[in-house]
C-alpha positions as CSV (number, residue, x, y, z in Angstrom):
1,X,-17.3,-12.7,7.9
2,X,-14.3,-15.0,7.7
3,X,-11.7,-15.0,10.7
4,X,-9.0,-12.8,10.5
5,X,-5.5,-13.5,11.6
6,X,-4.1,-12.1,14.3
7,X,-0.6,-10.9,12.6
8,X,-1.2,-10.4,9.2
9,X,-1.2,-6.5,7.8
10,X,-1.2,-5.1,4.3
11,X,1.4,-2.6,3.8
12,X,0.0,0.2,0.8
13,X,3.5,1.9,-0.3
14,X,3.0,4.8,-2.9
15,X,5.0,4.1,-6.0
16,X,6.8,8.3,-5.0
17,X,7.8,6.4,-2.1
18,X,10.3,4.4,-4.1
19,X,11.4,7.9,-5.9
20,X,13.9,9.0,-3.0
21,X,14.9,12.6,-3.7
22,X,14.3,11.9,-7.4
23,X,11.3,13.8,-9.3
24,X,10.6,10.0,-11.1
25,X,11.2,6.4,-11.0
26,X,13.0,4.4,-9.1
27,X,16.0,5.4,-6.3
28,X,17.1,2.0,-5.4
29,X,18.7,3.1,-1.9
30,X,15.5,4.3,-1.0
31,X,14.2,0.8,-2.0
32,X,16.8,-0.6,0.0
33,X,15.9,1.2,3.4
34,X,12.1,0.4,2.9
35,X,12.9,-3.3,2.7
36,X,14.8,-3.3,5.3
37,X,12.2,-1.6,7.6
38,X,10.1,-3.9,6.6
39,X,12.4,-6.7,7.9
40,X,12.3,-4.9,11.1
41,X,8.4,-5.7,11.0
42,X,8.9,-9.3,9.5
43,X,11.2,-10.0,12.7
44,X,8.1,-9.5,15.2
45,X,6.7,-12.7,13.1
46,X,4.3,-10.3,11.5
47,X,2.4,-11.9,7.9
48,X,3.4,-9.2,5.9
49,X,1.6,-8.7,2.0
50,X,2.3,-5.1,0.2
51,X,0.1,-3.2,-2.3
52,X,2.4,-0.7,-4.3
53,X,1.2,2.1,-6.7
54,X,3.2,3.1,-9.8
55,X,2.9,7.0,-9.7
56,X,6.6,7.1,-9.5
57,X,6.7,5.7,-13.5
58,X,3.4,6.6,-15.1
59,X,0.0,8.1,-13.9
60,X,-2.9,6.7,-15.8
61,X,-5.3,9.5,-14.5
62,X,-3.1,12.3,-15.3
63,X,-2.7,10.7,-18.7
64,X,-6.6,10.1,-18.9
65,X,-6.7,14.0,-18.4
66,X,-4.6,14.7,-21.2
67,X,-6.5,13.1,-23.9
68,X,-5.4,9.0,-23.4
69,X,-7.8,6.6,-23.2
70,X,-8.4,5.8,-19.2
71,X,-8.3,1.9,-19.5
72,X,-5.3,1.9,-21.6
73,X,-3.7,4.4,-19.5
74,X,-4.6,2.4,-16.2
75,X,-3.5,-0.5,-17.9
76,X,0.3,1.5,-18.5
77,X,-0.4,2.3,-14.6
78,X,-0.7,-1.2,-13.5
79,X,2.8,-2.3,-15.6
80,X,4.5,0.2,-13.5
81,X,3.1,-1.1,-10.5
82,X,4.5,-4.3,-11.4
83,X,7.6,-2.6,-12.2
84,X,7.9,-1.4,-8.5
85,X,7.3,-5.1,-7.1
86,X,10.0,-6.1,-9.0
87,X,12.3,-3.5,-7.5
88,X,11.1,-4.1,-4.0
89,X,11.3,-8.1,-4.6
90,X,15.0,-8.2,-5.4
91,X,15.9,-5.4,-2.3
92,X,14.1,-8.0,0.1
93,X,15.4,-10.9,-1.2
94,X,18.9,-9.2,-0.7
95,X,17.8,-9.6,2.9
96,X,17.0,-13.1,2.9
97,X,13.7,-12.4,2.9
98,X,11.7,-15.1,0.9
99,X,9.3,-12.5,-1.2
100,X,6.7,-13.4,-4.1
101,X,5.0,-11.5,-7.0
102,X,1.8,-12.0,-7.4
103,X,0.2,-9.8,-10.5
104,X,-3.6,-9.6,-10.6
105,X,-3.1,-10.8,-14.7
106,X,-1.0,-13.2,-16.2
107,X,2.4,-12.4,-16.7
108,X,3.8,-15.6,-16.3
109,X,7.9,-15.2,-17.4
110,X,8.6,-12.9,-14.4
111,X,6.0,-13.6,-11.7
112,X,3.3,-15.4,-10.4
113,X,-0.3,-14.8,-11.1
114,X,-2.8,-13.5,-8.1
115,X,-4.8,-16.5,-6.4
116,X,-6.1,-16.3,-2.8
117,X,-5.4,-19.6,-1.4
118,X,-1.7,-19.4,-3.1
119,X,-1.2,-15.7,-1.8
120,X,-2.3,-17.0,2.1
121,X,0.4,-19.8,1.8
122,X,2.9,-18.1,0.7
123,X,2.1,-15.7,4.1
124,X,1.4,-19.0,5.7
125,X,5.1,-20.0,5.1
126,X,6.7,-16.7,6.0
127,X,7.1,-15.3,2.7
128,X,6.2,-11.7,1.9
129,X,3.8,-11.2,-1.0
130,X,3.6,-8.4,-2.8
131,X,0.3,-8.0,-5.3
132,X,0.9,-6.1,-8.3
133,X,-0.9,-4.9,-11.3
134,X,-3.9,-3.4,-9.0
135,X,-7.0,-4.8,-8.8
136,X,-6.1,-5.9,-12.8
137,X,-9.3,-3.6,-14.1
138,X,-9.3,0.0,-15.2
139,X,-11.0,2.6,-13.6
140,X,-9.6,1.2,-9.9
141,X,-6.8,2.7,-7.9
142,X,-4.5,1.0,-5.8
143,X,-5.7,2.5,-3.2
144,X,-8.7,0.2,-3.9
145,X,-6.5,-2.8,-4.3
146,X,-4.9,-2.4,-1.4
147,X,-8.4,-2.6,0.7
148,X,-9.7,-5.5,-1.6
149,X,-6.5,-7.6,-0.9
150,X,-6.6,-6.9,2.9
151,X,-10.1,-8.1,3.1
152,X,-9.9,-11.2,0.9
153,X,-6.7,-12.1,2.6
154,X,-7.8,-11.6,6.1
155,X,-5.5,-9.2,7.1
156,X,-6.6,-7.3,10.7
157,X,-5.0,-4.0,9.3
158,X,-4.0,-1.7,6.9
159,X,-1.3,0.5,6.8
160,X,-1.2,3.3,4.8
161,X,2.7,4.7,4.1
162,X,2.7,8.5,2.8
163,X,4.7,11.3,2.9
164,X,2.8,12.8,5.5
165,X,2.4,11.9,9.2
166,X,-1.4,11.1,9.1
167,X,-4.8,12.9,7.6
168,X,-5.0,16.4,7.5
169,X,-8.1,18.5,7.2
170,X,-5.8,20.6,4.7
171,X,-2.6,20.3,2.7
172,X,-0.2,20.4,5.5
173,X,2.6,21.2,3.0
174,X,0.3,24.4,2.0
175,X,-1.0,25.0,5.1
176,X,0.4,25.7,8.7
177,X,-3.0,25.7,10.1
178,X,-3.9,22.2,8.9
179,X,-5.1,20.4,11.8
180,X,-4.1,16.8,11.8
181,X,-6.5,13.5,12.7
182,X,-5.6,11.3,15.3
183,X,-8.5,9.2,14.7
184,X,-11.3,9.6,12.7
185,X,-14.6,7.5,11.9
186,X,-15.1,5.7,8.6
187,X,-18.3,7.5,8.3
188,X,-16.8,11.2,9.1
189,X,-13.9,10.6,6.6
190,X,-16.1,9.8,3.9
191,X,-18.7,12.6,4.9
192,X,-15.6,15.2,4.9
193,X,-14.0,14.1,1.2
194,X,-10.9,13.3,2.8
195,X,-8.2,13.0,-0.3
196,X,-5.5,10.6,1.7
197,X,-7.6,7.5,0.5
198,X,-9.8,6.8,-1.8
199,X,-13.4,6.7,-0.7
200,X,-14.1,3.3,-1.9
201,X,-11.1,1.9,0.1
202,X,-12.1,3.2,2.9
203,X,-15.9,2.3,2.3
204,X,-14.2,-1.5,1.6
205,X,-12.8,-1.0,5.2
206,X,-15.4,-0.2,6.6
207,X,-17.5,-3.0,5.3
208,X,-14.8,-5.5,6.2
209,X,-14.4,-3.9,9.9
210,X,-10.6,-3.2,8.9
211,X,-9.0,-0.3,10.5
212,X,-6.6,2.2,8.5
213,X,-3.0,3.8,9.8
214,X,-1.6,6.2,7.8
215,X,1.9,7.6,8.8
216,X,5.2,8.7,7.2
217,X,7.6,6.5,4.9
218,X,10.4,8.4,5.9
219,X,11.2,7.9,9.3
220,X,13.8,4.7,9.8
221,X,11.4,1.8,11.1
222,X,8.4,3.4,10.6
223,X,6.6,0.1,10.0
224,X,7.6,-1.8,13.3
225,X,7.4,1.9,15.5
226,X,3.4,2.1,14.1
227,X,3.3,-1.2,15.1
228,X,4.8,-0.5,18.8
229,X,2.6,2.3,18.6
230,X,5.6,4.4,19.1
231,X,5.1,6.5,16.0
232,X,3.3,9.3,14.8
233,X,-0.1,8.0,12.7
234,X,-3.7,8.7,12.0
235,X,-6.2,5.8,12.1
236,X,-9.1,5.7,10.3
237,X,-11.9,2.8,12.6
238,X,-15.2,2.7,14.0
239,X,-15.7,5.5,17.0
């Protein structure tokens, strides 16, 4: 297993993240806050890349449902995704924060295409890279993505950012009685059917001996306070 840096973490943001107190697409002052918590993160000379999803523009599994093809509606997903980078690229950039697209297929006129060595440079040299377009195959979520890229980049964590404070064993929005996780085993959280992640990110994790925080987006420095440990999470390791 290759050596993983010390201070490199992938950030996995939810394309809703990006919708603000809209019911779709893009709220840029929401964009705007997130990119400035992550300088907050960036400033603790933390290697920072980003996996986004694109849930906020278009859902290729709902669409599947409804009678779409699945790989050219998770082909429609993965534009959206890139759609999202885009966004969060020009907020950090507004910050003076040196950020590169990197698309998992060629699209050449308004980013640069995914390579390893050229994503772990651009870290390398302080820049923040967000990968877009998924894993660039149907049939995989970002959630997916998101543990692929951390364990071909070497990252020594994943962070998870949701609307939620952690994993519940029910709907907490549903449910008062939903007891939350503080930390729970790779094993357990694939045994249980836990729906925060999908199970073959976490399997990835697992494989890769990366461990998972999952917290909520919407408290103000929520990526450097996870970091301090001063913030509310649930983390998904070996017990």
């Amino acid at each position: 297993m290759p050596k993983k840096s010390l201070n490199r973490i992938l950030i996995k943001l939810s394309g809703e993240s990006l919708m603000g107190k809209n019911k779709y697409g893009i709220e840029l002052n929401t964009v705007n806050r997130i990119a400035s918590d992550l300088l907050s993160l960036r400033k603790l000379n933390i290697q920072i890349c980003i996996v986004i999803g694109g849930g906020n523009i278009f859902r290729g599994l709902a669409a599947s449902a409804n009678g779409m093809d699945r790989a050219n509606a998770d082909y429609m997903g993965m534009l959206a995704t890139v759609m999202n980078s885009l966004a969060l690229q020009n907020s950090l950039e507004k910050l003076n924060i040196e950020t590169r697209v990197m698309s998992a297929f060629p699209i050449q006129s308004i980013c640069e295409t995914y390579i390893r060595r050229r994503a772990i440079r651009h870290m390398d040299k302080s820049r923040i890279v967000i990968c877009a377009a998924g894993t660039g195959n149907p049939f995989f979520s970002t959630d997916t993505a998101s543990a692929l890229r951390a364990a071909e980049l070497e990252c020594n964590e994943i962070y998870k950012a949701t609307q939620v404070d952690g994993i519940y064993n029910k709907d907490p929005k549903k449910n008062k009685n939903a007891k939350r996780f503080r930390l729970i085993s790779y094993n357990e959280y694939l045994s249980k059917n836990l729906k925060v992640l999908d199970s073959a990110a976490v399997s990835i994790a697992r494989d890769n001996n990366i461990p998972i925080k999952i917290f909520s987006i919407l408290q103000k420095n929520c990526f450097k306070n996870v970091y301090n440990n001063k913030h509310k999470y649930s983390l998904i390791d070996n017990v």
